[in-house]
C-alpha positions in Angstrom: 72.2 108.4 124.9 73.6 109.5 128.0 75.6 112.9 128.3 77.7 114.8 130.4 77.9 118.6 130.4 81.2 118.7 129.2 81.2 119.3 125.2 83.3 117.6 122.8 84.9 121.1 122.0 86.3 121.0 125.7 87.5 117.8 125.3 89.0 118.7 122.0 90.3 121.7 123.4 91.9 120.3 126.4 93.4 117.5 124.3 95.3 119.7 122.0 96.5 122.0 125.0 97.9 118.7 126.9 99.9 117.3 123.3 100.9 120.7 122.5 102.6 121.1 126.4 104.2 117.6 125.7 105.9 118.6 122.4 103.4 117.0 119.7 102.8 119.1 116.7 98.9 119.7 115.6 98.9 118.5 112.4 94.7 118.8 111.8 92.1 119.3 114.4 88.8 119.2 113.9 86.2 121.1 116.1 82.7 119.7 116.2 80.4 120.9 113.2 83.0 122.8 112.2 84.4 121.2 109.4 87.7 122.7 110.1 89.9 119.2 110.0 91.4 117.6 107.0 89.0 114.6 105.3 90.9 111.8 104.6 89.5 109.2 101.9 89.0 105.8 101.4 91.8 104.5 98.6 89.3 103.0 96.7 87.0 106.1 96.0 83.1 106.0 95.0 80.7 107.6 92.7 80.6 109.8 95.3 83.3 112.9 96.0 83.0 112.5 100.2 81.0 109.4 100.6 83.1 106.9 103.7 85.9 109.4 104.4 86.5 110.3 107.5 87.7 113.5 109.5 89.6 112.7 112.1 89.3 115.1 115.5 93.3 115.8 116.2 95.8 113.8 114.3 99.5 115.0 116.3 103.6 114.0 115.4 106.0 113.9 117.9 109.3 112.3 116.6 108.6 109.6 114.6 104.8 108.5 116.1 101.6 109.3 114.9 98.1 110.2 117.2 94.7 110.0 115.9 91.6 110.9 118.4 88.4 110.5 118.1 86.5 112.7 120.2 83.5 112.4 122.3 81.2 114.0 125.2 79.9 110.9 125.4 80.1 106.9 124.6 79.9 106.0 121.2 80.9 102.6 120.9 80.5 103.4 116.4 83.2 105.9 117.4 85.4 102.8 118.9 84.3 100.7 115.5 85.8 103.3 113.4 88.9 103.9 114.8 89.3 100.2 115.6 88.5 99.8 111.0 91.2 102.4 110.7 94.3 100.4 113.0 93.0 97.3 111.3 92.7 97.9 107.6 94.4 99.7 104.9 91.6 101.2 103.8 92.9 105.0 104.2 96.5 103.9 104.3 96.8 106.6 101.0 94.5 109.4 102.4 97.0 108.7 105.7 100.4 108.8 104.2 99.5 112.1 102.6 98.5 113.6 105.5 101.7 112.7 107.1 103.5 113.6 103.7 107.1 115.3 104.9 106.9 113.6 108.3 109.0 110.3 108.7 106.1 108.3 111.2 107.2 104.4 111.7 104.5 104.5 114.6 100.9 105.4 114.0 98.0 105.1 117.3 94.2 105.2 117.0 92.5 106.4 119.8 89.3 108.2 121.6 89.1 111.4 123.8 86.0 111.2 126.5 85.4 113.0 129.5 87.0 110.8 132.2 84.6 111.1 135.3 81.1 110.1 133.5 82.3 107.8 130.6 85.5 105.8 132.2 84.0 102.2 132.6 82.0 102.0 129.6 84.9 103.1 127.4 87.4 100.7 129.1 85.7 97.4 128.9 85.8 98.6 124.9 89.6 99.7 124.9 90.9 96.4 123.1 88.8 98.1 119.7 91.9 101.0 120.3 95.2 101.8 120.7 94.8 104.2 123.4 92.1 105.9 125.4 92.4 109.7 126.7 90.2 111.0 129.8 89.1 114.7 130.1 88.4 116.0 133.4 85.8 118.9 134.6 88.8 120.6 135.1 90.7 120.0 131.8 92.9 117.8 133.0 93.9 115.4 130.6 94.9 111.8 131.2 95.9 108.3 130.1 93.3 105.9 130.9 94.5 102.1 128.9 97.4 100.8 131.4 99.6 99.8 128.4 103.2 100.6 128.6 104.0 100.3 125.3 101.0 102.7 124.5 101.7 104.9 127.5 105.9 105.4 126.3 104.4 106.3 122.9 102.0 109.2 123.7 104.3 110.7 126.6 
């Protein structure tokens, strides 16, 4: 697995710097390893208290829209299939709507954070698996990278 020396903290970090500047409020971050983000579970829970939930990395509000990254320092294309399970099924659609509980969100996007310079192609011939894709730069510059209009009004 290729990697860049840009951690996933960085692109975490400069991800939550750029929504904050553009009015979004943070409503869970996680940090990697940290286990400092809100775990969201399945609606149909197992034997087992944690098993398929997921945490995601920065889930933001802005108005009535709804951001959930998935971030990476690298390609993951498992990171793509997850976050393309969670815009197509209603499999958290529970853990979700209490996350959100006390914000009115008509709009919700699924996305992934990479750094932009090292991981840009591999990550856009996958973007149909996501809403939206973010690029990181060396120098924390954050920036849309899925020409969508519709996508692109949304997050800006």
């Amino acid at each position: 697995m290729e990697r860049c020396l840009m951690t996933e903290e960085f692109v975490t970090k400069s991800i939550v710097s750029y929504l904050i500047e553009h009015g979004w409020e943070i409503i869970s971050f996680d940090f990697p390893q940290s286990g400092t983000g809100i775990m969201i579970h399945p609606n149909e829970s197992s034997n087992y208290k944690n098993r398929e939930s997921i945490i995601p990395d920065i889930v933001a509000v802005k108005e009535d829209r709804c951001l959930f990254f998935e971030n990476k320092d690298h390609f993951s294309m498992s990171d793509f299939l997850k976050i393309n399970s969670l815009r197509t099924s209603d499999k958290y659609s529970n853990g979700i709507s209490r996350l959100l509980e006390g914000h009115t969100v008509s709009l919700i996007l699924y996305g992934v954070g990479i750094p932009t310079e090292k991981f840009r192609g591999r990550a856009i011939k996958n973007a149909s698996l996501v809403d939206f894709l973010v690029g990181v730069k060396q120098d924390g510059n954050v920036s849309l990278l899925i020409n969508n209009s519709a996508c692109e009004e949304a997050i800006l």
